[in-house]
Structure formats: C-alpha cells, structure tokens
BAKOLDO-84774 format. One record per residue: residue number from 1; x, y, z of N, C-alpha, C in turn. Coordinates in steps of 0.001 Angstrom, whole numbers, plus 500000, padded with zeros to 6 digits. Layout:
N
+-----+--------+--------+--------+--------+--------+--------+--------+--------+--------+
: seq :    n.u :    n.v :    n.w :   ca.u :   ca.v :   ca.w :    c.u :    c.v :    c.w :
+-----+--------+--------+--------+--------+--------+--------+--------+--------+--------+
: NUM :      X :      Y :      Z :      X :      Y :      Z :      X :      Y :      Z :
...
+-----+--------+--------+--------+--------+--------+--------+--------+--------+--------+
# end
This chain:
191
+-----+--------+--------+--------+--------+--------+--------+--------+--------+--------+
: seq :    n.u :    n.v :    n.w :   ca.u :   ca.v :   ca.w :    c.u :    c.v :    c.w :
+-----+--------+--------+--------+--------+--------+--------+--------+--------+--------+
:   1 : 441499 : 650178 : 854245 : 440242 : 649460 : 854138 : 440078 : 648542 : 855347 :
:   2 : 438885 : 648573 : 855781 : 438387 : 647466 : 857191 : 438468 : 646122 : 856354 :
:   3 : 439141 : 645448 : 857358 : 439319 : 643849 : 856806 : 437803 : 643254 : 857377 :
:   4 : 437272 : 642412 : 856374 : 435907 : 642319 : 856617 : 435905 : 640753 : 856993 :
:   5 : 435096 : 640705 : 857827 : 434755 : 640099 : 859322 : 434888 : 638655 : 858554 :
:   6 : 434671 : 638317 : 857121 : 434907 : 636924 : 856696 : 436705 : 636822 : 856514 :
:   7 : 437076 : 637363 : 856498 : 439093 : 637700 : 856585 : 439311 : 637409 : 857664 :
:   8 : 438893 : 637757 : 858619 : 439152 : 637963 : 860194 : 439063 : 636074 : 860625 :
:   9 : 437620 : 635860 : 860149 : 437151 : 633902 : 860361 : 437976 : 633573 : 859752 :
:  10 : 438550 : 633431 : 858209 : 439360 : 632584 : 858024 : 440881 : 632545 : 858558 :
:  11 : 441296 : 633639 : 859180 : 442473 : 633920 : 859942 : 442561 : 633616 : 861118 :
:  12 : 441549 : 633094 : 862115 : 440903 : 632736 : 863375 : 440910 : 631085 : 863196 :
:  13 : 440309 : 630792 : 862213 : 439657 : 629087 : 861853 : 441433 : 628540 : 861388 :
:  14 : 441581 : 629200 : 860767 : 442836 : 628187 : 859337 : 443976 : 628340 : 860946 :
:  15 : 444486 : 629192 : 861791 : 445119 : 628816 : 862746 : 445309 : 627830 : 863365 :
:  16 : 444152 : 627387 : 863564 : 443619 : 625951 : 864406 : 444294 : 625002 : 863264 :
:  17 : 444299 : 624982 : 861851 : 444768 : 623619 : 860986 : 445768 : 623825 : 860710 :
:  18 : 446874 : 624797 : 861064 : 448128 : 624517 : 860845 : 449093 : 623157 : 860445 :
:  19 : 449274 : 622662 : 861704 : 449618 : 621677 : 862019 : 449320 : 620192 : 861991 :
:  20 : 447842 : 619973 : 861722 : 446969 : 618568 : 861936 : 446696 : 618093 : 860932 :
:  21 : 447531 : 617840 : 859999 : 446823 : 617374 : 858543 : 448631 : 616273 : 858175 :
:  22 : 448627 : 614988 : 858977 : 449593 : 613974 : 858279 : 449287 : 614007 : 857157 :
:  23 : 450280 : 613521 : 856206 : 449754 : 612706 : 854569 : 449197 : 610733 : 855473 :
:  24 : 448060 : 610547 : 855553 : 448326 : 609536 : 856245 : 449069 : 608186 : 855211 :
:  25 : 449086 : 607040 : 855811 : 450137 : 606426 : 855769 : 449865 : 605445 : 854329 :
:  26 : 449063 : 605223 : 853798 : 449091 : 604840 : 852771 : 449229 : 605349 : 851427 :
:  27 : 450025 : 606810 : 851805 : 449878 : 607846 : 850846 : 451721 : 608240 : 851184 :
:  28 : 451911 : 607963 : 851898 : 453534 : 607771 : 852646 : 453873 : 608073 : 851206 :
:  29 : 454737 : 608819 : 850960 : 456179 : 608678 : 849826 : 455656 : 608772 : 848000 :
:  30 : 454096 : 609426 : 848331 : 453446 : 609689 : 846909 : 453884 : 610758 : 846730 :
:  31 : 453747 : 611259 : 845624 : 454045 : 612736 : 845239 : 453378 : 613789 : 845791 :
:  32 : 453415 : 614761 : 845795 : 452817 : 615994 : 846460 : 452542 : 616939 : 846017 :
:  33 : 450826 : 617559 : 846290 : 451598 : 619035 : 845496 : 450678 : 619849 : 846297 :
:  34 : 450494 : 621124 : 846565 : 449808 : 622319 : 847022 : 448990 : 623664 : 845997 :
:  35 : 447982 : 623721 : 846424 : 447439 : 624220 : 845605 : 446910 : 625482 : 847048 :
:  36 : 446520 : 626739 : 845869 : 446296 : 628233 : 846594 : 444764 : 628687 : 846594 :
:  37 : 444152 : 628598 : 847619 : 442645 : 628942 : 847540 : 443122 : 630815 : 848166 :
:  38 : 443288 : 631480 : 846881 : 443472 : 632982 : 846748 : 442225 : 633973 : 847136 :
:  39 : 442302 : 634626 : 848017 : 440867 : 634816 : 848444 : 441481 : 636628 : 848470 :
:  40 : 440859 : 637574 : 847518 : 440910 : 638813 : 847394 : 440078 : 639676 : 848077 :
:  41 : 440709 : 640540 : 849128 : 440488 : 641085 : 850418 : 439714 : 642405 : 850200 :
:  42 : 438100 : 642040 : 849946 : 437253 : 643061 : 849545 : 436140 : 643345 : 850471 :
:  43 : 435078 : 644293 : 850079 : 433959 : 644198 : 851346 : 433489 : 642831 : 850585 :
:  44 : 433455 : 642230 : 849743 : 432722 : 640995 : 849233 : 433877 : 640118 : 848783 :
:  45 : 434165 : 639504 : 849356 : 435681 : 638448 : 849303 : 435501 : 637602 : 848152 :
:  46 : 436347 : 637019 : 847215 : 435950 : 635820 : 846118 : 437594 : 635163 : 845879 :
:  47 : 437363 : 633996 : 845205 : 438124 : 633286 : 845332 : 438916 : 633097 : 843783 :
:  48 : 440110 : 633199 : 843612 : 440723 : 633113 : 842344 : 440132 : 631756 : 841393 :
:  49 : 439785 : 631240 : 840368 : 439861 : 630172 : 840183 : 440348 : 629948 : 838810 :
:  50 : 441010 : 629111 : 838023 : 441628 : 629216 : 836796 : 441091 : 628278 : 836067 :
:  51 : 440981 : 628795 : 834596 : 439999 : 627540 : 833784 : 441783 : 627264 : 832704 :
:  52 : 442068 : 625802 : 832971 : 443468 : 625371 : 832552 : 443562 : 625211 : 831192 :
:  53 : 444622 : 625842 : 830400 : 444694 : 625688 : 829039 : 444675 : 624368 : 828118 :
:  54 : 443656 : 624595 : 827145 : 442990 : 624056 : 826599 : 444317 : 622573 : 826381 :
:  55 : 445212 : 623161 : 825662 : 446452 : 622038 : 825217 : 447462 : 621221 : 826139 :
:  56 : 447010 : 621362 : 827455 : 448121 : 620700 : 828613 : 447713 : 619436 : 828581 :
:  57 : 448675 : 618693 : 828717 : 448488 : 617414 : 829336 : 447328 : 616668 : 829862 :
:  58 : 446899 : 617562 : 831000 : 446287 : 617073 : 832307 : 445287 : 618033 : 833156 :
:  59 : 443810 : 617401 : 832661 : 442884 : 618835 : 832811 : 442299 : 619321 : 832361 :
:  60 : 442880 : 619371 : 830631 : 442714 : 620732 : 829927 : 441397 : 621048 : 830050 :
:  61 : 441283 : 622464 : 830013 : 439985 : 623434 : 830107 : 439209 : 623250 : 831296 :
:  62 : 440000 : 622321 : 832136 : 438860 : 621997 : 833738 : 439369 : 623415 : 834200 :
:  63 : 438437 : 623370 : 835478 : 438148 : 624872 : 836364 : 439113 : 624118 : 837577 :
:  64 : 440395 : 624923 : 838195 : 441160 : 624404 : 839343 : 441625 : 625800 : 840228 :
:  65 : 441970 : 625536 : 841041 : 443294 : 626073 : 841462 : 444208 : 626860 : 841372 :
:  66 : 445018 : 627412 : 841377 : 446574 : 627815 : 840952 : 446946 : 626717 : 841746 :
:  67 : 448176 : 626240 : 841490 : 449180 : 624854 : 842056 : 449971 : 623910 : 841436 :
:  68 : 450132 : 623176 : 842125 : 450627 : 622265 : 841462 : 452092 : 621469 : 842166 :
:  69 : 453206 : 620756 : 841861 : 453627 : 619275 : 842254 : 454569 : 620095 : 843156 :
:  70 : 455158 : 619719 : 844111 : 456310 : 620085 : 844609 : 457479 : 619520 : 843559 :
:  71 : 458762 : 620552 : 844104 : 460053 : 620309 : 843435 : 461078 : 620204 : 844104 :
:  72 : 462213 : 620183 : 843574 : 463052 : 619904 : 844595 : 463738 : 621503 : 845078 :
:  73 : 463170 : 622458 : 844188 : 463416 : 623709 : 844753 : 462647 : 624527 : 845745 :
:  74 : 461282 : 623660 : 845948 : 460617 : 623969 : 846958 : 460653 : 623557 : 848602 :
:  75 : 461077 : 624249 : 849237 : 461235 : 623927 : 851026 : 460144 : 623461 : 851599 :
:  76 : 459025 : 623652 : 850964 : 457689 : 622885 : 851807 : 456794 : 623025 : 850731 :
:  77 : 455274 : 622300 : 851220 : 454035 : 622505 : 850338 : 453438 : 623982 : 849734 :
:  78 : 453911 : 625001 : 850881 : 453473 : 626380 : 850913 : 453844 : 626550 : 849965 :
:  79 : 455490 : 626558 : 849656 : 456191 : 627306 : 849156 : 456377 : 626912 : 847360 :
:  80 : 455429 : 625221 : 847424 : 455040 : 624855 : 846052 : 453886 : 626040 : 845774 :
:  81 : 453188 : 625817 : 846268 : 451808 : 626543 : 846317 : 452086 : 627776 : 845782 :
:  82 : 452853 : 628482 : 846436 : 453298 : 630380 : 846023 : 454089 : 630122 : 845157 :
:  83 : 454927 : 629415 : 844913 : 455226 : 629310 : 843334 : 454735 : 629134 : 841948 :
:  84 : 453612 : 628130 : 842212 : 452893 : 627850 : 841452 : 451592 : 628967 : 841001 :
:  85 : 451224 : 629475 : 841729 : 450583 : 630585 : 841781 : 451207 : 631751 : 841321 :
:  86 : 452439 : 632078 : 841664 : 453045 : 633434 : 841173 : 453102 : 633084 : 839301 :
:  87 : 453837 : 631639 : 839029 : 454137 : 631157 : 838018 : 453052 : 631308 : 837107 :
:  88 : 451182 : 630814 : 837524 : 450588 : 630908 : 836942 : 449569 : 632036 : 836419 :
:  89 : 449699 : 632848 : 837626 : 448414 : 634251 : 837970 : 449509 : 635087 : 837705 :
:  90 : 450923 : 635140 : 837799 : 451911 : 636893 : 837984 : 451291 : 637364 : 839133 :
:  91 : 451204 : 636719 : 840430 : 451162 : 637257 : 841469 : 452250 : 637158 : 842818 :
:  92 : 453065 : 637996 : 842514 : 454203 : 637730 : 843286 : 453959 : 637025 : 844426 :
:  93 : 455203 : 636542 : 845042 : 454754 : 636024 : 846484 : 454944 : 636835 : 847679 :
:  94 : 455692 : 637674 : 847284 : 455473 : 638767 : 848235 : 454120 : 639507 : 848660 :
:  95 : 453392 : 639247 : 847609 : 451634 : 639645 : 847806 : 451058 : 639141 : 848145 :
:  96 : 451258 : 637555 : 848687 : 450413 : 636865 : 849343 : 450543 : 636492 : 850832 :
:  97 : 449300 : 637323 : 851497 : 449504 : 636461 : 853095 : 449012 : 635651 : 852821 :
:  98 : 449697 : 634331 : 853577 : 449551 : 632774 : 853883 : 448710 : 632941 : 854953 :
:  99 : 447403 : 632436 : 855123 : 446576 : 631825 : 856191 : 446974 : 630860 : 856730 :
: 100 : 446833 : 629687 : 856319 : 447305 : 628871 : 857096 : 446888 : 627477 : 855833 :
: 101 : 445968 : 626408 : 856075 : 445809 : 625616 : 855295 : 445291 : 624459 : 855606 :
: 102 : 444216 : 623897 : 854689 : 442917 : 622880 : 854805 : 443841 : 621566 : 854752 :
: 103 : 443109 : 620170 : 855572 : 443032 : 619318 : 855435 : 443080 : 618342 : 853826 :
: 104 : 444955 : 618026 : 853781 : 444988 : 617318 : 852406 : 443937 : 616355 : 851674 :
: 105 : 443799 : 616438 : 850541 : 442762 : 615279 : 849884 : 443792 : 614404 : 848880 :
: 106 : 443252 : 613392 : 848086 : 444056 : 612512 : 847269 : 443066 : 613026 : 845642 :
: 107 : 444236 : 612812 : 844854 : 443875 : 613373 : 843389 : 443082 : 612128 : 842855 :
: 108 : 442358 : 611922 : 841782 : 441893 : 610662 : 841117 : 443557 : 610033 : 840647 :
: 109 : 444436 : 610548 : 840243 : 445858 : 610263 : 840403 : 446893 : 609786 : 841149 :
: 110 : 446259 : 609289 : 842449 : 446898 : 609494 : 843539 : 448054 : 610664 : 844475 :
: 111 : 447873 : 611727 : 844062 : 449097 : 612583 : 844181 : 448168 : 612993 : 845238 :
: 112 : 449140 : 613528 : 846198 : 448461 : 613813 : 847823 : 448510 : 615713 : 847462 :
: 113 : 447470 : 616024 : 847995 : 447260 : 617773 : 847581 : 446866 : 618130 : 848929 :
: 114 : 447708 : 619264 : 849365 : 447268 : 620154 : 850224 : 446580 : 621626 : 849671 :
: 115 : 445534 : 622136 : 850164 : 445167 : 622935 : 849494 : 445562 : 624529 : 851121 :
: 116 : 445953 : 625426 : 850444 : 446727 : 626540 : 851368 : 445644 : 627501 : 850722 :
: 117 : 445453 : 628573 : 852424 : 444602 : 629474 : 851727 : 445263 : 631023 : 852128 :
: 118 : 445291 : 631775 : 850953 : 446140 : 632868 : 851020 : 445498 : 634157 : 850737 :
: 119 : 445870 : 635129 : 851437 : 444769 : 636680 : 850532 : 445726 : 637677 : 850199 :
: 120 : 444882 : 638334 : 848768 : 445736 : 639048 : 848188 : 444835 : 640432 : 848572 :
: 121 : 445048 : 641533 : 848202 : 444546 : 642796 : 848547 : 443527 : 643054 : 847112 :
: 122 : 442816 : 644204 : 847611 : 442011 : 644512 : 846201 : 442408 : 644624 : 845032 :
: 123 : 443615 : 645782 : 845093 : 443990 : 646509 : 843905 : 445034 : 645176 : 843101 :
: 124 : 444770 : 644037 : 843557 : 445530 : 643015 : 843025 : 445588 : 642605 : 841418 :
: 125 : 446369 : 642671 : 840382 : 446342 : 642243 : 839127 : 446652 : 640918 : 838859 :
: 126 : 445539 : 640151 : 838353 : 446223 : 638809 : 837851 : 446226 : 638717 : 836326 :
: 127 : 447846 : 638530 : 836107 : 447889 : 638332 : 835179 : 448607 : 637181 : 834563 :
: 128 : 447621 : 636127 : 834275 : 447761 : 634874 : 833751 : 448692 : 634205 : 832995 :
: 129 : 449006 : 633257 : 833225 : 450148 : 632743 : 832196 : 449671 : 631920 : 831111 :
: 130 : 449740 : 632600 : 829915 : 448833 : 631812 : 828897 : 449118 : 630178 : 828492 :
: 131 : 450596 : 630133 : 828946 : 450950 : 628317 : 828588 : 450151 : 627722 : 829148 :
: 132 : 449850 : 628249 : 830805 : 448953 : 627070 : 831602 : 447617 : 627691 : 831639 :
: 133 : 447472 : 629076 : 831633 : 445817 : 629292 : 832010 : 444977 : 629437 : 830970 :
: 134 : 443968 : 629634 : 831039 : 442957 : 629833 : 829720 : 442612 : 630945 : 829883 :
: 135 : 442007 : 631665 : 831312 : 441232 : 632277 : 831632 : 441365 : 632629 : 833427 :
: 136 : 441310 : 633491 : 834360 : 441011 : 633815 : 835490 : 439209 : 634004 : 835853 :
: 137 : 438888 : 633698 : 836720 : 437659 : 634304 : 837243 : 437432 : 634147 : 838397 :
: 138 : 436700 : 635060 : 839343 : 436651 : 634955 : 840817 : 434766 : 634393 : 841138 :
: 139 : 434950 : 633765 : 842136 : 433724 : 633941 : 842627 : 433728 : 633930 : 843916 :
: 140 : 432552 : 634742 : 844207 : 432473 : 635133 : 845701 : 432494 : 634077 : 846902 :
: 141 : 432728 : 634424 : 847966 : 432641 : 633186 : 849304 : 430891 : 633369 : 849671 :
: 142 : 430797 : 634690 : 849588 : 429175 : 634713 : 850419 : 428421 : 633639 : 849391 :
: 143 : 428543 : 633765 : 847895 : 427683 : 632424 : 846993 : 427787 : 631429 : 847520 :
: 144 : 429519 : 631142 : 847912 : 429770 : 629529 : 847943 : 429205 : 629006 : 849488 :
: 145 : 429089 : 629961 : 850452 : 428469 : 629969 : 852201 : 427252 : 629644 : 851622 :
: 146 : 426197 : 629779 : 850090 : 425016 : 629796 : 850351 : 424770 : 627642 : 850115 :
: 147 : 425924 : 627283 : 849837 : 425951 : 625767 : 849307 : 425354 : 625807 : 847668 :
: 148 : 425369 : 626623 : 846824 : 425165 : 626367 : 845924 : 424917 : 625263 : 844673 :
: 149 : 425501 : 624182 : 844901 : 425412 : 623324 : 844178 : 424407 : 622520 : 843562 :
: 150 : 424614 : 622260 : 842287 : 423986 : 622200 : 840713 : 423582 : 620625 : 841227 :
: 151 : 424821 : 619733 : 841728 : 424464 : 618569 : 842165 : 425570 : 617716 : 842884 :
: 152 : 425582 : 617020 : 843018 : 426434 : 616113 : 843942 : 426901 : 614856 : 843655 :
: 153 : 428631 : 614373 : 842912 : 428517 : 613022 : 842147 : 429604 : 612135 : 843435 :
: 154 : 429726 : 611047 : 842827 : 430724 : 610155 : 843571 : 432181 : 610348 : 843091 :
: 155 : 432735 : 610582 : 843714 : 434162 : 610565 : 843081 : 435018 : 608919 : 843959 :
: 156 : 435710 : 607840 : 843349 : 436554 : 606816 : 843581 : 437516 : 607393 : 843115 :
: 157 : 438492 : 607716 : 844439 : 440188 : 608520 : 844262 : 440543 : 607618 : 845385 :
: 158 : 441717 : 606727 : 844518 : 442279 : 605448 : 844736 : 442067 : 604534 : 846243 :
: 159 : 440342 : 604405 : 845761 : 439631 : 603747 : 846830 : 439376 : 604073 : 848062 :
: 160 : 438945 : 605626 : 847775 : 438821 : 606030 : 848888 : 437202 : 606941 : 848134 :
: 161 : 436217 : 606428 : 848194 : 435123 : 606992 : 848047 : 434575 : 608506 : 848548 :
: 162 : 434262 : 609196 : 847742 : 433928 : 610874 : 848135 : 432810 : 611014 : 847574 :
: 163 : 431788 : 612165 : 848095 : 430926 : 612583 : 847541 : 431352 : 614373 : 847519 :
: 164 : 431043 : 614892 : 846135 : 431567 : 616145 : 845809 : 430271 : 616764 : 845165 :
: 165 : 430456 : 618181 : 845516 : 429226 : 618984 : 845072 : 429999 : 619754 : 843568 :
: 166 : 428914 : 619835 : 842660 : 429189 : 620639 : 841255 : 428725 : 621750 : 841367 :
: 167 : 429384 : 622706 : 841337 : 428713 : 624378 : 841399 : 428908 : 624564 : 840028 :
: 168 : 427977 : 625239 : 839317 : 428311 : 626112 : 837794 : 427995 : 627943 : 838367 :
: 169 : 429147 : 628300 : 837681 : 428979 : 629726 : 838233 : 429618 : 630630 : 836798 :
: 170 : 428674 : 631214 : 836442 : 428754 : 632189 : 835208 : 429262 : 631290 : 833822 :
: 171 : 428722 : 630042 : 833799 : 429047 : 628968 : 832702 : 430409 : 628275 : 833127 :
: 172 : 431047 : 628582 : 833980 : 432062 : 627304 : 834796 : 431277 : 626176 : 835457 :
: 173 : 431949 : 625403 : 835056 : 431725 : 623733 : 836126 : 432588 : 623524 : 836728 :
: 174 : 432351 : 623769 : 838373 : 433366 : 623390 : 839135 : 433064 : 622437 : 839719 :
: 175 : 434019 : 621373 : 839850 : 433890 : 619911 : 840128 : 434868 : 619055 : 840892 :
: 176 : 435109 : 617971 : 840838 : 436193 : 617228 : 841665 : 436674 : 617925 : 842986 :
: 177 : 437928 : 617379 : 842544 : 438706 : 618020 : 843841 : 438578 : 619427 : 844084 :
: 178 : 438668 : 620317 : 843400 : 438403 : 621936 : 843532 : 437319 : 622213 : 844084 :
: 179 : 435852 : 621355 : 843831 : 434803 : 621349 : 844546 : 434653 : 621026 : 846072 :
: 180 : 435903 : 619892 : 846051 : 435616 : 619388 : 847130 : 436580 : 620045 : 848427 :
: 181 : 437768 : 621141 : 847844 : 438229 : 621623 : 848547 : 437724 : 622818 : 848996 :
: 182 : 436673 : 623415 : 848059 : 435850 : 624790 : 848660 : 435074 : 623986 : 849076 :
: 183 : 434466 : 623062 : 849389 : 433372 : 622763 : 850017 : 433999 : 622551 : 851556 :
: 184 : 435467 : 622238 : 851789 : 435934 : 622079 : 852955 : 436448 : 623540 : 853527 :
: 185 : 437029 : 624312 : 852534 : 436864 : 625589 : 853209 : 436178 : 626856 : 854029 :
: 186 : 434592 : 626122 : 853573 : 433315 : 626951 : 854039 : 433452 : 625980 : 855472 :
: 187 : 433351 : 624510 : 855237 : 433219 : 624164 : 856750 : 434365 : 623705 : 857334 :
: 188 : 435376 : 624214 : 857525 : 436713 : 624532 : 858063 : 436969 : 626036 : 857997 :
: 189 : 437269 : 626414 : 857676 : 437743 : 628184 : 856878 : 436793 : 629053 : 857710 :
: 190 : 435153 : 628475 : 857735 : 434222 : 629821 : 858527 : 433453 : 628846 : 858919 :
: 191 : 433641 : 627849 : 859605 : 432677 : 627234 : 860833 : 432051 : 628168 : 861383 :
+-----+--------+--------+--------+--------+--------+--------+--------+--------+--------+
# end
C-alpha cells in the first residue's frame, strides 16, 4: 500500500520535535507519563482514541489516549507510552512505528505528559483491555485538519491557563488535555 502523503508530513514534521521539548523547570521531578497518538496507516488515516472504563479511579468514561505514568521498568517516556498502549489496545510494540513526539503539556494533576505519535498498519486489531477500556474508536485526521470544534473552554492546569477546543465525534466528547494534544498535532504533526 502507498503510504499516504499525510504519513509522509507527520514523519517529516515530528523529526524536527524529537529533541526540543525540556519538562521545564517548575515541573522538575513531577511525575511523568506518555501517552500514544496511534494513527492507522490508511488512504484516510484516524487516530485511536479510548473511552476509559467506567469503574477506574481517574477519568472514568472520559475519551483519552492509550498511556499512562512511567515506571521504574520503563527506560524512557516512549517506552511508557508502548507499554501502556500494548497493555491497553493488545497492540504489540513491535507494531508500532514511533514517529517521533509533540511538545509535553501539564495534567489538571500536575503530572507532566508527553504525548508520542506512532502508526500502526491497516490490517491492525485492537483489542482492548476491558479493566481499563470501555470502548475503542478512531477518528479521522482529515475531520480533525477541518478544526472541528463544538467549542472552546478554559482549562487552569496548575496555573498555567489554556484554552482547549471540544470536538464531539459520533456522541464522544473530546476534551481537556486529549483535545488539546490533537489540536497540537494538526499544528505541529502537518504544519
């Protein structure tokens, strides 16, 4: 299959952010975690997104990510990231090329999040882990390139003021940080 020309931009763009993203310094020695913007390598590309089980802790039933905290068995943020993802979707890590990865944000929690963006191939199966997921669903990049959003709120994440766009897509509300990290992927990812 021809890798289609939005694969190609985010493999071109996410190069350039390798490297340039400190935790800056007032965030020094917080916890960490990495999260996987899974992008399935089609003529119409879309993005994994998980609606979190209803009974967890922290979340429940919000629309996120695959991810989650680093450990002490993890060697870097990536390698939280592909864990957390294999752990939650059953998508090995051997199936995921690593792009490269967006500019960290801070949680309403303070926990410092890098968000990594990775592609899996078509014939890809996700199959969910019911402790943490509720549900899988993809939505496309060409929607999210169109700026879609329902509306736009304030988010205060530990005094550091944001404005974040709400997309609803097939009765999901995607919001917060997840919003605000696809909203940085369209203008980082495919400038």
């Amino acid at each position: 299959m021809e890798v289609p020309r939005v694969i190609e931009r985010l493999r071109n763009n996410l190069s350039e952010q390798k490297k340039v993203d400190p935790v800056p310094d007032r965030f020094q020695g917080a916890a960490e975690a990495g999260v996987m913007i899974l992008v399935r390598a089609t003529t119409a590309p879309c993005i994994a997104l998980t609606v979190r089980s209803s009974h967890l802790s922290s979340h429940a039933g919000e629309v996120a990510l695959p991810g989650g905290k680093r450990d002490s068995t993890d060697r870097s943020l990536a390698a939280a990231a592909l864990r957390e993802t294999e752990e939650e979707l059953g998508v090995p890590v051997i199936e995921i090329e690593l792009l490269g990865q967006l500019p960290g944000l801070v949680s309403k929690h303070g926990l410092w999040v890098t968000p990594f963006v990775g592609i899996v191939q078509d014939q890809t199966i996700f199959q969910p882990n019911a402790g943490e997921v509720q549900t899988v669903f993809e939505v496309p990049l060409d929607w999210l390139k169109t700026d879609p959003r329902s509306s736009t709120e304030r988010l205060d994440r530990q005094g550091i003021v944001q404005w974040a766009p709400v997309y609803e897509y097939q009765g999901h509300r995607i919001w917060g940080l997840t919003a605000l990290i696809l909203e940085n992927l369209i203008a980082v990812g495919l400038a």
